[in-house]
C-alpha positions as CSV (number, residue, x, y, z in Angstrom):
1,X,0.0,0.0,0.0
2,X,0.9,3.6,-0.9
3,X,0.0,6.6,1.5
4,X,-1.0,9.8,-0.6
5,X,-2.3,12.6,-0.3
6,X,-5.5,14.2,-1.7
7,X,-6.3,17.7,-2.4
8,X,-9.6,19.0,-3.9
9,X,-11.8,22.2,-3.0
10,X,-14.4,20.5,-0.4
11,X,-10.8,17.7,1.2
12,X,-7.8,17.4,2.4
13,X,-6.9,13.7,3.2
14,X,-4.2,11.4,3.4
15,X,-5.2,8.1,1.2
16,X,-4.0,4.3,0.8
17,X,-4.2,3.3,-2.4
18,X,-2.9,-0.4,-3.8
19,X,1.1,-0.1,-5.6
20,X,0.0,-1.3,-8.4
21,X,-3.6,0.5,-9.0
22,X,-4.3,2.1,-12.1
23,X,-5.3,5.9,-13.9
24,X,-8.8,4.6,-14.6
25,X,-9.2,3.0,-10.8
26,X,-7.1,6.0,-8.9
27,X,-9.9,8.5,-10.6
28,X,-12.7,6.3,-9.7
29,X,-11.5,6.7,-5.9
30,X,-11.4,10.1,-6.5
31,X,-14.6,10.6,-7.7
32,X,-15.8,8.8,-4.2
33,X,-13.6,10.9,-2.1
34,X,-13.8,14.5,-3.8
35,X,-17.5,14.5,-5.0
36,X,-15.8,15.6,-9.2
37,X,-16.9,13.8,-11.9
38,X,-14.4,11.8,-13.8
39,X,-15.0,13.5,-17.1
40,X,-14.2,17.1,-15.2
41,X,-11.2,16.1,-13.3
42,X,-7.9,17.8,-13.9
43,X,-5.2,16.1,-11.8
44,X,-1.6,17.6,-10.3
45,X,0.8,14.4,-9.2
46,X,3.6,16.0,-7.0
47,X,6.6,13.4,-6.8
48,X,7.8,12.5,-3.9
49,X,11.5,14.1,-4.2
50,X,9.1,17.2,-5.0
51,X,9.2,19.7,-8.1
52,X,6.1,21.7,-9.5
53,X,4.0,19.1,-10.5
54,X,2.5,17.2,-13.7
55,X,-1.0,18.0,-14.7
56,X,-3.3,15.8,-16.0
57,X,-6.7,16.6,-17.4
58,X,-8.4,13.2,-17.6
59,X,-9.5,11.2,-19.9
60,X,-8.0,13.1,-22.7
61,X,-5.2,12.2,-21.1
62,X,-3.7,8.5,-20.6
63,X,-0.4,8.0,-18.5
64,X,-0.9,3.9,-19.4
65,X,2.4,2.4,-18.5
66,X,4.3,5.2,-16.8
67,X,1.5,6.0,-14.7
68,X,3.2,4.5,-11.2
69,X,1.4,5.7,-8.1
70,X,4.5,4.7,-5.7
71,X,6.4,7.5,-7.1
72,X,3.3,10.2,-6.4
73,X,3.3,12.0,-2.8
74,X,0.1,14.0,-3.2
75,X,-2.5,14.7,-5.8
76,X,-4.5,17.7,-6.3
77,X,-7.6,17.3,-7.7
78,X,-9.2,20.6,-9.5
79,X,-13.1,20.3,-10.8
80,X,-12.8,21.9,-14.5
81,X,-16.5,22.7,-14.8
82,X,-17.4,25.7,-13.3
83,X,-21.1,24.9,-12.9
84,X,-20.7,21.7,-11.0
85,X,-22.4,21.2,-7.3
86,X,-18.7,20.7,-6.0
87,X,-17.6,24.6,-7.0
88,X,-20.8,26.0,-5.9
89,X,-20.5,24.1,-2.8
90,X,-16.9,25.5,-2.7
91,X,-18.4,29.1,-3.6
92,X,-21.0,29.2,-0.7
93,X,-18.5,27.8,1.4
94,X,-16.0,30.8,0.9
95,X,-18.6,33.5,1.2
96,X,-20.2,32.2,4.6
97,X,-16.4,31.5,5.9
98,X,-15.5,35.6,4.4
99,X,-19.0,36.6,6.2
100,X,-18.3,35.3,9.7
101,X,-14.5,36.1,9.6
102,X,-16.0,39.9,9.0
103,X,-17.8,39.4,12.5
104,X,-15.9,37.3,14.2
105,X,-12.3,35.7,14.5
106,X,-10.0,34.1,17.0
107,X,-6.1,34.5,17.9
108,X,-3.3,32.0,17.6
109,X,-3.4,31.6,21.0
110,X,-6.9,30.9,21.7
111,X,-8.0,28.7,18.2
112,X,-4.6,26.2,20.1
113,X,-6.8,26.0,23.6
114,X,-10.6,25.9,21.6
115,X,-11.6,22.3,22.2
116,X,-13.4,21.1,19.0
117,X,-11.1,22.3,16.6
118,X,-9.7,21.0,13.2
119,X,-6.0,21.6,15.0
120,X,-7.0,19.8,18.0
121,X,-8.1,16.9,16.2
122,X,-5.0,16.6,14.0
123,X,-3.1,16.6,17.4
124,X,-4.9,13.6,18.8
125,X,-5.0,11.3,15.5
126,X,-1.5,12.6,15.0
127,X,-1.7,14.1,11.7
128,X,0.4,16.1,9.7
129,X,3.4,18.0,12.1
130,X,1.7,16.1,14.6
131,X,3.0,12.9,13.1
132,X,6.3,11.9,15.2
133,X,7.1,9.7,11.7
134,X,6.3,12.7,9.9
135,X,8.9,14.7,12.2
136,X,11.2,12.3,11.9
137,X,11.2,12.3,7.8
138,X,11.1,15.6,7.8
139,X,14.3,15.9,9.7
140,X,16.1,13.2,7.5
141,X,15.0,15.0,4.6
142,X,16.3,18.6,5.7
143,X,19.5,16.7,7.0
144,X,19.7,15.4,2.6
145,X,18.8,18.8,1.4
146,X,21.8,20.6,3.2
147,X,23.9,18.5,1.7
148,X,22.8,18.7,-1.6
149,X,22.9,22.2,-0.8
150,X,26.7,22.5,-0.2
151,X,27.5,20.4,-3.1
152,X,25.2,23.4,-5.5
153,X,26.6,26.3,-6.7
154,X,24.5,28.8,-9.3
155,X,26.1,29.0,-12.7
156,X,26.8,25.0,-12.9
157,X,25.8,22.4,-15.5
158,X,23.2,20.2,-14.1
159,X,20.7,17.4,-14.6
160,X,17.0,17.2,-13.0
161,X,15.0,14.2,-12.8
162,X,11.8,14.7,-10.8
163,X,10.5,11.4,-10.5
164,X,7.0,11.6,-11.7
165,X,7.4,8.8,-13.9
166,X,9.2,5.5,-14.0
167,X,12.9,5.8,-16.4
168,X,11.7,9.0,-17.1
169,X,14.8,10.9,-19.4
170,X,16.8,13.6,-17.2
171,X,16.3,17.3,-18.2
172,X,19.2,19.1,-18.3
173,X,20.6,23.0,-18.2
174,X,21.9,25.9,-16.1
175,X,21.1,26.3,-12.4
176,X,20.5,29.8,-12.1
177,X,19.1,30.4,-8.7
178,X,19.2,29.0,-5.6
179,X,16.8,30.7,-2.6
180,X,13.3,31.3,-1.3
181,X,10.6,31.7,-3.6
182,X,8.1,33.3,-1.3
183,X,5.1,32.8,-3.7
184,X,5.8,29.1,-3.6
185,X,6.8,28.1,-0.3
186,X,7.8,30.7,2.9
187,X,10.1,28.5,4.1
188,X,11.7,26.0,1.4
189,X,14.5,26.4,-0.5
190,X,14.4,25.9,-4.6
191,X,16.5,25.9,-6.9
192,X,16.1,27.7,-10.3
193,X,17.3,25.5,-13.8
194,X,17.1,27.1,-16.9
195,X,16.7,24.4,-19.3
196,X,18.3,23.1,-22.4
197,X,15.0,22.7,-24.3
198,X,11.5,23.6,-23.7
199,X,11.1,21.2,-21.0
200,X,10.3,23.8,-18.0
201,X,7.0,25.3,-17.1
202,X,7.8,29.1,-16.6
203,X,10.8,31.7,-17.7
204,X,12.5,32.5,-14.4
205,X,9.5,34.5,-12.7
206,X,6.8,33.4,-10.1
207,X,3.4,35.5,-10.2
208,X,5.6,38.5,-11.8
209,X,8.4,38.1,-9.5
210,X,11.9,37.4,-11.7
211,X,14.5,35.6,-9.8
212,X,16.4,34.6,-12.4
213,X,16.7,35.0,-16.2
214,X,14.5,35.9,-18.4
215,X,14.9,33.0,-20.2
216,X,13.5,31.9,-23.6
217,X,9.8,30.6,-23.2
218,X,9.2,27.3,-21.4
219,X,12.9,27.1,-20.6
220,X,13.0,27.8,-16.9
221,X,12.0,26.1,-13.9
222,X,11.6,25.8,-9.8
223,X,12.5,22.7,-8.4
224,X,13.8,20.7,-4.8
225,X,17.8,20.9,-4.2
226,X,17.6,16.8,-4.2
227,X,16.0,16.9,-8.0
228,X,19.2,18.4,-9.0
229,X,22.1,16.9,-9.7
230,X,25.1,18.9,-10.9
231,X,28.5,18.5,-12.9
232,X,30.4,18.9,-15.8
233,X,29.3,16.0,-17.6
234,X,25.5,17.2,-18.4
235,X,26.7,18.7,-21.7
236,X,24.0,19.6,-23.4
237,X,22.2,16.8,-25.3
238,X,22.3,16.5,-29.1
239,X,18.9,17.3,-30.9
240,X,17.7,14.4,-32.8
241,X,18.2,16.4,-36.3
242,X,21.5,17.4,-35.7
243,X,23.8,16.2,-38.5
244,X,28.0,16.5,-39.3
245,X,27.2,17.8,-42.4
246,X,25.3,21.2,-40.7
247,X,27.5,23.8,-38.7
């Protein structure tokens, strides 16, 4: 069995799903768990060694063999069709919650001593930062990154291999950055590749914020220090229509 988890508008939920299950069954469960209908589902996978994620909008969509949920950490699940019962669910939901925040609202201090909260309840089933596993990865994880961290330097040849699917081909490039990215994560550390090819999913910037670059279109990318691997030997690769006979 294979602990993910789930994302959508109306949950948030950690889910065991068989190693070997497939696209078709995995949305199935989803449809149960998230109340979206197959047929409107997009999809994000986030790999477990992280990176920005790999959308799919399903059906039109069909991972068949390299679909392999043992390499997936979480999966958010986005209802396409606006008129759906989900999103207006999800839109009365926001305007009560924006109503009684207007009129009422609670400190820090005195949310962590109200009894029948959603924090409270995460603290006696042990959930999330809760979790003494979960602390526990967490630490061996942070203890890998600042290694990985002292091995990067920005302006070096690199490789990046995310994970999302099994012998999936390395990308290669530049790393360019290496820092916070506030509109991402407050507290993380990414690193910034700008690509070989158009294999990345922005040009340097985050919601109008550069940090590095700009590159060409598609060519740049934000992704965990342990996707990236570094070294003199990621020359760039050689494009299938290159030929001795062309300068």
């Amino acid at each position: 069995m294979v602990t993910v988890f789930v994302d959508s508008a109306l949950c948030s939920t950690s889910y065991e799903l068989d190693d070997g299950i497939s696209l078709e069954t995995l949305v199935s469960k989803l449809k149960l768990l998230t109340g979206i209908e197959v047929e409107d589902m997009k999809l994000t996978l986030q790999s477990r060694l992280g990176g920005e994620g790999e959308s799919i909008v399903y059906p039109t969509r069909d991972l068949g063999h390299d679909f392999a949920i043992r390499s997936v950490a979480r999966i958010m699940v986005e209802d396409t069709n606006s008129d759906s019962l989900v999103n207006a669910l999800k839109e009365s939901i926001d305007n009560r919650s924006r109503q009684n925040a207007s009129s009422f609202s609670l400190s820090e201090e005195q949310y962590s001593q109200k009894q029948n909260s959603v924090l409270q309840w995460k603290k006696q089933a042990k959930l999330g930062r809760f979790d003494p596993k979960y602390s526990s990865k967490r630490a061996i994880e942070d203890s890998l990154i600042d290694d990985r961290l002292k091995e990067l330097e920005v302006g070096q040849r690199c490789c990046v291999t995310t994970g999302n699917k099994p012998n999936q081909l390395e990308r290669r490039g530049w790393l360019r950055f290496i820092g916070k990215v506030p509109d991402i994560s407050e507290t993380d550390i990414w690193c910034g590749i700008e690509f070989d090819d158009a294999v990345g999913k922005n040009e340097g910037a985050v919601k109008g914020t550069t940090y590095f670059g700009p590159v060409a279109k598609n060519h740049g990318g934000f992704l965990k220090p342990l996707c990236v691997h570094t070294g003199s030997e990621f020359t760039p690769r050689a494009s299938d229509d290159t030929s001795d006979e062309e300068v």
